[in-house]
C-alpha positions as CSV (number, residue, x, y, z in Angstrom):
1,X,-14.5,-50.7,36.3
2,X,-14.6,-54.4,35.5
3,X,-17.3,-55.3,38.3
4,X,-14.9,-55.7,40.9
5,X,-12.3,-53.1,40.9
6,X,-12.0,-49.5,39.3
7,X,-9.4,-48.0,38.0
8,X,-8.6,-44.3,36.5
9,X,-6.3,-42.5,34.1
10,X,-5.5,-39.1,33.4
11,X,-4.6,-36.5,30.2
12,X,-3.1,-33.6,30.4
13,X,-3.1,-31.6,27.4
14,X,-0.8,-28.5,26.6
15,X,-2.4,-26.0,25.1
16,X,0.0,-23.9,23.4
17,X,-0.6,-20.0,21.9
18,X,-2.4,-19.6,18.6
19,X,-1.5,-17.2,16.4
20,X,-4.1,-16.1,13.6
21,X,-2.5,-15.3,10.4
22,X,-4.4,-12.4,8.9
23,X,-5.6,-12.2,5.5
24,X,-3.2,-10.2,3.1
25,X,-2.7,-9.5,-0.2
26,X,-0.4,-7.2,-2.2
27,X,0.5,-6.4,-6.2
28,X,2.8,-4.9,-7.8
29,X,3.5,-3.7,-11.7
30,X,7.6,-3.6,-12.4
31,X,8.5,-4.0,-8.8
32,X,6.7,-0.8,-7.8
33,X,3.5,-0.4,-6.1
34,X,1.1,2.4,-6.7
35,X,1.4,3.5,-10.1
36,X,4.0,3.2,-13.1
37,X,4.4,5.0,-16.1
38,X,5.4,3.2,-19.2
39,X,6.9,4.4,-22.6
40,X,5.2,3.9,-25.5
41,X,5.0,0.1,-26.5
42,X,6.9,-1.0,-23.3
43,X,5.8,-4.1,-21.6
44,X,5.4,-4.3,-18.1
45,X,5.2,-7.5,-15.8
46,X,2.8,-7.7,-12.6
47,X,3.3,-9.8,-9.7
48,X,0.7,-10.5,-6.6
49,X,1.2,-12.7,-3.1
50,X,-1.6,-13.3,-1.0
51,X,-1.6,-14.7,2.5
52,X,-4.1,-17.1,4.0
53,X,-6.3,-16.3,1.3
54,X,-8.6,-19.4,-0.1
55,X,-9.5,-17.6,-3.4
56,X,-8.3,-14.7,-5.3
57,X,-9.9,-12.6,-8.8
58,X,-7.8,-10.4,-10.7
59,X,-10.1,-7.2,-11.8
60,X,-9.3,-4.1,-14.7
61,X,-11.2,-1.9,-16.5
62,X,-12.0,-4.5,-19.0
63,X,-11.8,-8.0,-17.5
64,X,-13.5,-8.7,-14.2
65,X,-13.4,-11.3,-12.2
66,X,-11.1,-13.6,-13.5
67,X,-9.8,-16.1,-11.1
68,X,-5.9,-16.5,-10.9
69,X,-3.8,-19.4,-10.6
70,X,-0.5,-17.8,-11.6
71,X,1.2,-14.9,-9.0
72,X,2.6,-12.9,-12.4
73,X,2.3,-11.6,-16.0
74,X,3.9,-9.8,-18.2
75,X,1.5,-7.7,-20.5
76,X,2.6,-6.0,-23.7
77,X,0.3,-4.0,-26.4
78,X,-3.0,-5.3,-27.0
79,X,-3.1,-7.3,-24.5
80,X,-6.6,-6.0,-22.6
81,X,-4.7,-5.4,-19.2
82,X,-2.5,-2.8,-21.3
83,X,-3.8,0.6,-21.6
84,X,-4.9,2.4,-24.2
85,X,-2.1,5.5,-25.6
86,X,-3.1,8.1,-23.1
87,X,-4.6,6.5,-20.8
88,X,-4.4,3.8,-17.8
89,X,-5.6,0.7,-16.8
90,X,-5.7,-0.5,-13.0
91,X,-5.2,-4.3,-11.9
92,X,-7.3,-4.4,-8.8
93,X,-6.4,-8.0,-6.5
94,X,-9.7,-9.4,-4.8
95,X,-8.8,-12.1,-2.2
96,X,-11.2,-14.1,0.4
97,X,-10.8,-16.4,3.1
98,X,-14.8,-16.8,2.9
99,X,-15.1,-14.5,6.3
100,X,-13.3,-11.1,5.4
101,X,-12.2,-9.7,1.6
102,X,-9.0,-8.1,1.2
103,X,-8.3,-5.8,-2.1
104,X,-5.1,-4.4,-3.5
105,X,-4.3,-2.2,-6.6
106,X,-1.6,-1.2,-9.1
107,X,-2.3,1.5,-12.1
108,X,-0.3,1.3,-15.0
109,X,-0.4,4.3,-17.1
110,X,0.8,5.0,-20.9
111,X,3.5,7.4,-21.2
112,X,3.7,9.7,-24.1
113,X,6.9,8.4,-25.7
């Protein structure tokens, strides 16, 4: 109103669906998931994708923790995500959108020959 006469407009506002993305995340060791066997001295390359994620750790036997910028690796022997003749080593994926954590695994194990 300007004192003497009054006026009105009106919104209308769409609202349209929303769709919440779930938090994901997967990994994988030679294009496999679950576990691989490798021969002795082979390398082996990992890969990870996350969705909707705002932080991920990549976890083994001997490293934990370790924030990761990159989505793949490829690990050869000595390397401390390789493991051991005889044995196996599993990369473990921890992601977080701060409300709910999501987790993913691959083992990689050493082949006799």
């Amino acid at each position: 109103t300007d004192g003497t006469s009054t006026g009105s407009k009106s919104v209308v506002v769409s609202v349209g669906s929303y769709t919440r993305h779930s938090l994901g995340v997967s990994i994988m060791a030679n294009n496999s998931y679950g576990t691989i066997t490798l021969k002795r001295g082979e390398t082996y390359f990992y890969s990870w994708t996350s969705t909707m994620a705002l932080s991920c750790q990549l976890t083994s036997p001997n490293n934990s923790g370790i924030p990761i910028a990159g989505l793949s690796a490829t690990i050869g022997p000595g390397d401390s995500f390789y493991p051991k003749p005889g044995g196996s080593v599993t990369l473990t994926v921890i992601c977080t959108d701060d409300i709910k954590t999501v987790t993913a695994a691959v083992t990689i194990k050493s082949g006799e020959g």
